[in-house]
C-alpha positions in Angstrom: 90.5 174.1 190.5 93.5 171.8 189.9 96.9 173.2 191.1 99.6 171.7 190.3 103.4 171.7 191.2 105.6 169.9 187.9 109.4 169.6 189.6 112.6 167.3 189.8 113.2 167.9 185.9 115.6 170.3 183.5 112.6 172.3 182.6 113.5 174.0 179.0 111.2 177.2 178.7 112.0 178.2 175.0 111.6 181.4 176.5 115.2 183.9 176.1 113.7 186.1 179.6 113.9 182.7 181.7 115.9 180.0 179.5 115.7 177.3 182.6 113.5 176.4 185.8 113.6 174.1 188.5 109.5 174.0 188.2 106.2 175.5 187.0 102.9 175.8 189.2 99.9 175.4 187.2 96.3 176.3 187.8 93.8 174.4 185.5 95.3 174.8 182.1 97.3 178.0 182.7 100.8 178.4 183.7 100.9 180.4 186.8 105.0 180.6 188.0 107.7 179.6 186.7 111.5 179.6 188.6 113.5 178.2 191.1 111.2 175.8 193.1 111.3 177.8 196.5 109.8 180.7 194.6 107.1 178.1 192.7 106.0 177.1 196.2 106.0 180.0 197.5 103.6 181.2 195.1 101.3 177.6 195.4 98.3 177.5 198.0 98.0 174.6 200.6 96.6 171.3 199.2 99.0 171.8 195.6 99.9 168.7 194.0 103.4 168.1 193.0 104.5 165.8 190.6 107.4 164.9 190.3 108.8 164.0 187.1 112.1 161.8 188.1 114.9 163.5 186.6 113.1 164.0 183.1 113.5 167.1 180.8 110.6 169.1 180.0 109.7 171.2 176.6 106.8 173.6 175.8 104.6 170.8 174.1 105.6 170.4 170.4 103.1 171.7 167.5 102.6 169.4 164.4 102.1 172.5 161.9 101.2 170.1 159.0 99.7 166.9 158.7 96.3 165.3 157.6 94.8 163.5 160.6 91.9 162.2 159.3 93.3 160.8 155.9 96.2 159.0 158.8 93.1 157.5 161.1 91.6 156.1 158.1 94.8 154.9 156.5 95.6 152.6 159.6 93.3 149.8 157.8 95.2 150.2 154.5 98.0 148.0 153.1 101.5 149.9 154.6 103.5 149.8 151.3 106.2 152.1 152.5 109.6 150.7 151.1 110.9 149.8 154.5 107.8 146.8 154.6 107.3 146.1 150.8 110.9 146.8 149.1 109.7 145.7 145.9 106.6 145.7 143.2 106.6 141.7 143.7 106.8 142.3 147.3 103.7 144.6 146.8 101.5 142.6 144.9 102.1 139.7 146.8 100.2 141.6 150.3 97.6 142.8 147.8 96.9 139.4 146.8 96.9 138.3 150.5 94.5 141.4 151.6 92.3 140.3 148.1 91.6 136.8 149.2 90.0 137.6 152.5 88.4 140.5 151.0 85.0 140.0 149.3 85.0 140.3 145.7 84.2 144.1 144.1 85.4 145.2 147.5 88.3 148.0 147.4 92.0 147.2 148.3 93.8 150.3 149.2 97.8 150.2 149.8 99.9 153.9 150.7 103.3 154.6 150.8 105.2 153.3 148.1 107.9 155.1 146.5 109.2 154.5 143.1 112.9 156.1 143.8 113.1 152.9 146.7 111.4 149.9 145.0 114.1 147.5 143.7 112.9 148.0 140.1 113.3 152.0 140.5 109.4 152.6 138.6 106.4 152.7 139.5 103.8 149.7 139.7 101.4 149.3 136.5 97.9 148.6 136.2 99.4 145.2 134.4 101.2 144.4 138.2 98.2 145.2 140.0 95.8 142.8 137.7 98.3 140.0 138.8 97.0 140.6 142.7 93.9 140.5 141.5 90.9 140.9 138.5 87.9 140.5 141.1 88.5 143.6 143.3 89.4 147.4 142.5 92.7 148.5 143.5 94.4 151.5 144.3 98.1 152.3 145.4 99.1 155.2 146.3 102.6 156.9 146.6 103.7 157.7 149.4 103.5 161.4 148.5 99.9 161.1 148.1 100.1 163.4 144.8 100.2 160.3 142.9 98.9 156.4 142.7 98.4 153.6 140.4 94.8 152.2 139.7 94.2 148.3 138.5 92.3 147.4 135.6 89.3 146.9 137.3 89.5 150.3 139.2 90.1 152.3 136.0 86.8 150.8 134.7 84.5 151.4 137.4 86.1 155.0 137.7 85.2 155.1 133.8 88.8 155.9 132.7 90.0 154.6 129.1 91.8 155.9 125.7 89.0 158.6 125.4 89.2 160.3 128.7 90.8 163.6 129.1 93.0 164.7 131.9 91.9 166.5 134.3 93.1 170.3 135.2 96.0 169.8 137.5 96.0 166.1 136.8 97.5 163.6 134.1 96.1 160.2 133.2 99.3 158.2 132.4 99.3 156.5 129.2 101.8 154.0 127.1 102.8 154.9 123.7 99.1 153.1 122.4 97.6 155.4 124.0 96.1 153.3 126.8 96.1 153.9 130.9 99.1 152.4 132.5 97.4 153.3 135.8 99.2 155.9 137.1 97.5 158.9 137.8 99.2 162.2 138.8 98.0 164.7 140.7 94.5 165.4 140.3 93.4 162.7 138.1 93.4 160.6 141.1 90.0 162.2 142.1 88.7 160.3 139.1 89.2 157.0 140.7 89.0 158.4 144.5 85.2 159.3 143.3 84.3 155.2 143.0 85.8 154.6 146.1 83.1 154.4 148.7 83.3 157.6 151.4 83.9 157.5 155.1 80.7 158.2 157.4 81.0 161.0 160.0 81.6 158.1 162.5 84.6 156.6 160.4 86.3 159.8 160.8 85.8 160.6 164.3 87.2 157.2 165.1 90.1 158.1 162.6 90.7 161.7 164.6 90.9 159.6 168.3 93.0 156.7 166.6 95.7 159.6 165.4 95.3 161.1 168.4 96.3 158.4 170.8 99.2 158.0 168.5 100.1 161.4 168.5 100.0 162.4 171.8 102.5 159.5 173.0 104.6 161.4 170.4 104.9 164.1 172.8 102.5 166.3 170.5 100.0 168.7 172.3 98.6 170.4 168.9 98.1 169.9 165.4 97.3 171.7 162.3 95.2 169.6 159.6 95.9 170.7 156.3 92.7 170.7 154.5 89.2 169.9 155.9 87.4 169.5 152.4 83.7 168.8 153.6 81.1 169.5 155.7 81.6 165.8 157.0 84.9 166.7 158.2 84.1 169.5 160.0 81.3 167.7 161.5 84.0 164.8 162.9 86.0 167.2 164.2 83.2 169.1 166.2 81.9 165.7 167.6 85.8 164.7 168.4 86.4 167.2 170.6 83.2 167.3 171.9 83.7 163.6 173.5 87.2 164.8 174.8 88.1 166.6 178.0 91.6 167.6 176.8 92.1 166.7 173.2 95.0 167.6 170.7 94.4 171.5 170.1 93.5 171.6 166.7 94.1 174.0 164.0 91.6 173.1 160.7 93.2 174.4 157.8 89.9 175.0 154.9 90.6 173.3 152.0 89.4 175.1 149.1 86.4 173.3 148.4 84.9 174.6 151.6 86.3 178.1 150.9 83.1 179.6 149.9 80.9 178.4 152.5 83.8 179.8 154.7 83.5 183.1 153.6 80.4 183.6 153.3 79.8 182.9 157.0 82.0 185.8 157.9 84.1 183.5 159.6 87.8 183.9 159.5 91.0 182.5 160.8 91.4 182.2 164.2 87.8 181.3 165.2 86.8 178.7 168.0 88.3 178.0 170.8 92.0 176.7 172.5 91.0 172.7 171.3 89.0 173.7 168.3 90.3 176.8 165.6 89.4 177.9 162.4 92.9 178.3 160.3 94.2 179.4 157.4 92.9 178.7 153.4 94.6 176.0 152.2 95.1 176.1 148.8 97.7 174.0 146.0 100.1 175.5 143.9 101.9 172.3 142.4 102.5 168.8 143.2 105.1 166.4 145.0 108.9 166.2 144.7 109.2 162.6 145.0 106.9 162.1 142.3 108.5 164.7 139.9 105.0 166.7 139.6 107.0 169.8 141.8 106.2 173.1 139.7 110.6 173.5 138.9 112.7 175.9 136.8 115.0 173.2 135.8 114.4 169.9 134.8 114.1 167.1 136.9 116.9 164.5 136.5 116.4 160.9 135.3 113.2 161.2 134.1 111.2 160.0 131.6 110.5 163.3 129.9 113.7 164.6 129.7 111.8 168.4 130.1 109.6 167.7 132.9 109.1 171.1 134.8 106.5 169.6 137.1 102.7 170.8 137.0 101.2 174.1 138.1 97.7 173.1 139.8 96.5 176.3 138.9 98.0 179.1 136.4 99.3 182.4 138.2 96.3 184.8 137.7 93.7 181.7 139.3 95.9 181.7 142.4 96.2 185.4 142.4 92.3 185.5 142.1 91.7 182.9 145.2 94.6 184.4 147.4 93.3 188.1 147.0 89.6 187.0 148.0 90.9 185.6 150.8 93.3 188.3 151.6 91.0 191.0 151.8 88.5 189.0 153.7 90.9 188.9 156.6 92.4 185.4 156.2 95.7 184.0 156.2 97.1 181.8 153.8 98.8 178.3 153.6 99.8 177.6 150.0 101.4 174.0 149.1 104.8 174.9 146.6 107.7 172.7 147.0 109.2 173.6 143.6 110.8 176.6 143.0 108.7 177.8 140.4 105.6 177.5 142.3 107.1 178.8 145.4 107.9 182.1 143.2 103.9 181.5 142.1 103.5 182.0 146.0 105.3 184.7 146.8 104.2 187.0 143.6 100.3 186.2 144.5 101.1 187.0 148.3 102.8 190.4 147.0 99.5 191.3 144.8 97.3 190.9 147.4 99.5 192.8 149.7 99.7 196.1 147.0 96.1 195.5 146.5 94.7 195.3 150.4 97.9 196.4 152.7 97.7 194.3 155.9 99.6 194.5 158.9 100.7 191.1 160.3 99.1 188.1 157.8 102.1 185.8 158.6 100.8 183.9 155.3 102.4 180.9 155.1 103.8 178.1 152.4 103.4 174.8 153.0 106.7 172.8 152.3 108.7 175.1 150.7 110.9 172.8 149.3 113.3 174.2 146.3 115.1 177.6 147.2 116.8 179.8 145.5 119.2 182.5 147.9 116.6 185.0 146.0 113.5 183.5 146.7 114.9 183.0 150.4 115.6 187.1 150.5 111.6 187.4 149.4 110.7 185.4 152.0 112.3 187.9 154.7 110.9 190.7 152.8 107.5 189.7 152.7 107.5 187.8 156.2 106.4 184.8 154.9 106.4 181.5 157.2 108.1 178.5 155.3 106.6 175.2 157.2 108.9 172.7 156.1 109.7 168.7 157.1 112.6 167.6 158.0 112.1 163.9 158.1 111.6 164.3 154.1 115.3 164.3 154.3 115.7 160.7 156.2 112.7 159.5 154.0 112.8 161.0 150.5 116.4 162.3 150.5 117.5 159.7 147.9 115.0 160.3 145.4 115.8 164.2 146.0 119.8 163.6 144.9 118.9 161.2 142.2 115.9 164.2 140.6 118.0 167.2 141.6 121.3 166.3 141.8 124.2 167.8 144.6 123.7 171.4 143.6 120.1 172.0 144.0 119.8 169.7 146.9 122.3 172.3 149.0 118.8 174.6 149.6 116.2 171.8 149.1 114.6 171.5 152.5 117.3 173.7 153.6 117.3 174.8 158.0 120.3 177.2 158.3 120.4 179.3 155.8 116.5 179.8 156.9 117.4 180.5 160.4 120.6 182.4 159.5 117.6 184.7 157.8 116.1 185.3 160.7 113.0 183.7 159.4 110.7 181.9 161.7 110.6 178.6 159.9 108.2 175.3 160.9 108.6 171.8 161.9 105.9 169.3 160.6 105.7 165.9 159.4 103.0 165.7 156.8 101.9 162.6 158.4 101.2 159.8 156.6 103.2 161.2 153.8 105.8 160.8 156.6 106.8 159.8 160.2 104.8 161.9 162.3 107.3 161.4 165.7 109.0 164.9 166.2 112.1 162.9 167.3 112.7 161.6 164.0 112.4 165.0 162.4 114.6 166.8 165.1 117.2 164.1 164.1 116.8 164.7 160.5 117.8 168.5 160.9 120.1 167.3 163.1 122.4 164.6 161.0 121.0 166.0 157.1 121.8 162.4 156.4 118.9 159.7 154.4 117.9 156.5 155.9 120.7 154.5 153.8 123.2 156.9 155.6 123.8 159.2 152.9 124.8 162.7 153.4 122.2 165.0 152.3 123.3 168.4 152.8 125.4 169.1 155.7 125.8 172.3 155.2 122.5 173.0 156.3 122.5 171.2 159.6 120.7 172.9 162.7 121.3 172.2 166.6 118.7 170.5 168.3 117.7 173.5 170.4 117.0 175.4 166.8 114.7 172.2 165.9 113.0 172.3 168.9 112.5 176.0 168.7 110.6 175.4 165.1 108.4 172.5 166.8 107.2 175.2 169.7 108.2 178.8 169.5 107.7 178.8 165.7 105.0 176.6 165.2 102.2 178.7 167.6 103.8 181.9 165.6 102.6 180.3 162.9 99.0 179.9 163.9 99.0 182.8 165.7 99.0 181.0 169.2 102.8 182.9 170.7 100.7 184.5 173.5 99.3 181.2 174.7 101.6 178.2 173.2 104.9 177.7 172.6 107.4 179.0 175.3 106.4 178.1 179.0 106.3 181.3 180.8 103.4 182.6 183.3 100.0 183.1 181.5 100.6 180.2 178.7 99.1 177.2 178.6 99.7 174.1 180.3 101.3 172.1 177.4 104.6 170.3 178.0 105.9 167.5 176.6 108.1 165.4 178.6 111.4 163.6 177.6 113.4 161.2 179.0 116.2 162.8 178.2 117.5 166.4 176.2 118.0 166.2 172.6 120.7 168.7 172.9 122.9 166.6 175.4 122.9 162.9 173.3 124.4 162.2 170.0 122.6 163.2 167.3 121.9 159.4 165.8 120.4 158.6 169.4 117.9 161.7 169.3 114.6 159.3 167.5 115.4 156.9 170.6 115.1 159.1 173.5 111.6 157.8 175.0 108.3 160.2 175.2 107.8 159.9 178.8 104.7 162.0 179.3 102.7 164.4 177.4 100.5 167.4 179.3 98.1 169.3 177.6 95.6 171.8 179.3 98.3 170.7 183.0 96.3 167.3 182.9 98.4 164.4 181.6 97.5 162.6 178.6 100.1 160.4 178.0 102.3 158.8 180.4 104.9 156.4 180.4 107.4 154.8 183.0 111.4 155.9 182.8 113.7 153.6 182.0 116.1 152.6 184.7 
């Protein structure tokens, strides 16, 4: 057995008992003390290791609550067309031209990450833009949401789309005023395309699972939850992934809903597997994005092409009561995508059906995002302790588009943090990685400053301290997989998951929080990640 003596840092439990520690004694992958070092050593046999961690500051290790690893692994070999590298649609089709010519002809060309509300020319690309890359390959560029993307010519007819094919439920083939594609395809209609596109093997995806990994871990992350594994493939990579690792990223598999039958049927439920490995919640889709304008809303969005665009439902209200009831009563808790108000009311009314119908103690269902608030839809979410798992970084990221489609007064409790806390609801830090940065820095900053990337004050009002962000990357995140008895506060009995700063985010200014260097990550008390202090 490993035992192990972590000293010589501010050690931040997250835990209101024991708030502070001079060190922790660890035996394997449990915490075994925790206290004033005398008493740690006291409590250590001969022959303990002690490491000493040079002055650093230590957290419980942080929980990604929402992100899609696989769909990140694989998108490393795509075209980055976030703003920041391609500012523009000429700036865009130039690199697809550049990634065309060294690829052989008919062969895909994938790009993610563009956003409309940031390109210079404020619109999205055209089928007509993309032909000017290139005729002899398919393209395909998605936005940066990933609830939308723009097909070339050549993609739309190997996918079989023209003037006679009908939208999909959920979905919207984009047309001109003749009727024909412009290449934009909303929401689900994208699966039309995505269909042609040649799928990743097994192996593909395991390599994608150790390449977000690596990337995660020096992030100072110790667990993830993956929002949607949609096939048996994907639960196969995940199986072989952390079968090949000694300590990998614990990993919570949210079931999409294509895989929801074969779920259920098994008698599995949430919270199967083991402390790397776990069966989550259903994961299910009540609207779209808000940066693409497909967010199920009350109000219009503003500047918009259809001057009465209320966003798209992805199911009506008595489907999602349907799917959240069988799921309900079969023991399961539920993650439900809404960031529009409308659809986060969808939510909430569907969760409140199933509860009348089957009463059950403790389902902390959850929504995903939970964008647009309302002060009523925030009381409903006390009232049926519901976990909102939201992401800050949208803020620094997306937070222009937001004012521009929503304007100062529904921004105030878009993505809003105190008015959540000041609730007493146990709200969720995520990133949504690759729809955003996946660093848990950046998005502690975010809820930190409530300022976009440009500089641009979001909502101030609605700023958090750094502690509170912390608290919804550890306490609140293993609440909301269930995990408080063995993640998220470092007291005896946990596990051994710290992540390891060079210096507090609660004692720098708030615009130097992102910079603040990982310096180690610990999962299971052996270290993953590890890199030198600065002088």
């Amino acid at each position: 057995m490993a035992s192990t003596i972590w000293t010589n840092a501010r050690i931040v439990t997250m835990d209101d008992d024991v708030p502070d520690a001079e060190a922790i004694f660890t035996v394997d992958d449990r915490i075994i003390a925790v206290g004033d070092l005398a008493a740690v050593q006291a409590a250590a046999p001969a022959g303990t290791t002690t490491v000493d961690l040079g002055g650093a500051t230590l957290f419980p290790g942080f929980i990604e609550a929402h992100n899609h690893m696989i769909m990140y692994g694989l998108g490393l070999a795509t075209i980055d067309a976030r703003p920041a590298q391609l500012p523009s649609i000429a700036a865009l089709v130039a690199e697809i031209r550049e990634r065309a010519d060294v690829t052989p002809a008919g062969g895909w060309v994938v790009a993610r990450g563009y956003d409309d509300n940031q390109l210079d020319e404020k619109r999205h690309p055209s089928r007509h833009d993309l032909d000017g890359a290139t005729t002899a390959h398919p393209v395909l560029v998605v936005n940066g949401s990933g609830h939308l993307a723009v097909a070339n010519t050549h993609a739309l007819e190997r996918a079989g789309i023209d003037a006679n094919t009908s939208d999909p439920q959920g979905g919207e083939i984009v047309r001109d005023a003749s009727g024909e594609a412009t290449g934009l395809l909303l929401e689900t209609a994208q699966r039309i395309v995505r269909a042609v596109i040649p799928e990743p093997t097994v192996d593909d995806m395991v390599d994608a699972l150790q390449a977000c990994h690596d990337r995660y871990v020096a992030a100072g992350i110790t667990a993830s939850h993956t929002a949607g594994v949609n096939s048996s493939d994907e639960v196969t990579a995940h199986q072989r992934w952390r079968e090949c690792n000694d300590r990998p990223l614990r990993t919570t598999m949210m079931v999409g809903q294509p895989m929801w039958p074969a779920f259920r049927d098994t008698g599995l439920r949430t919270g199967a597997g083991d402390d790397y490995l776990l069966v989550g919640p259903l994961k299910l889709f009540s609207d779209g994005s808000l940066i693409g304008r497909t967010a199920a809303v009350s109000q219009p969005f503003l500047e918009d092409p259809n001057p009465n665009n209320l966003g798209m439902e992805m199911m009506p209200q008595a489907e999602l009561d349907e799917i959240v009831l069988d799921a309900h009563r079969h023991g399961w808790q539920v993650a439900i995508h809404a960031i529009g108000d409308r659809a986060i009311e969808m939510c909430l009314d569907a969760y409140a059906a199933a509860q009348r119908a089957f009463p059950r103690h403790d389902t902390r269902h959850r929504i995903e995002h939970c964008g647009i608030l309302r002060p009523d839809l925030i009381a409903r979410l006390v009232d049926q302790q519901v976990i909102p798992v939201s992401q800050p970084i949208f803020i620094r990221e997306y937070g222009e588009g937001f004012l521009r489609h929503l304007g100062r007064d529904r921004v105030a409790l878009t993505y809003p943090f105190r008015s959540l806390f000041d609730a007493g609801i146990p709200l969720v830090f995520s990133s949504d990685c690759p729809v955003s940065a996946y660093e848990p820095l950046k998005s502690i900053q975010a809820s930190v400053e409530e300022r976009t990337n440009s500089g641009t004050d979001y909502a101030p009002a609605e700023a958090i301290a750094a502690r509170q962000a912390i608290r919804a990357y550890t306490v609140n995140g293993a609440i909301a997989g269930f995990a408080e008895t063995r993640a998220g506060r470092i007291r005896p009995g946990m596990l051994a998951d710290f992540t390891i700063l060079a210096s507090d985010p609660a004692k720098v200014e708030p615009a130097a929080i992102d910079a603040i260097p990982v310096a180690g990550t610990v999962i299971g008390g052996e270290i993953v990640y590890q890199r030198p202090l600065e002088a």
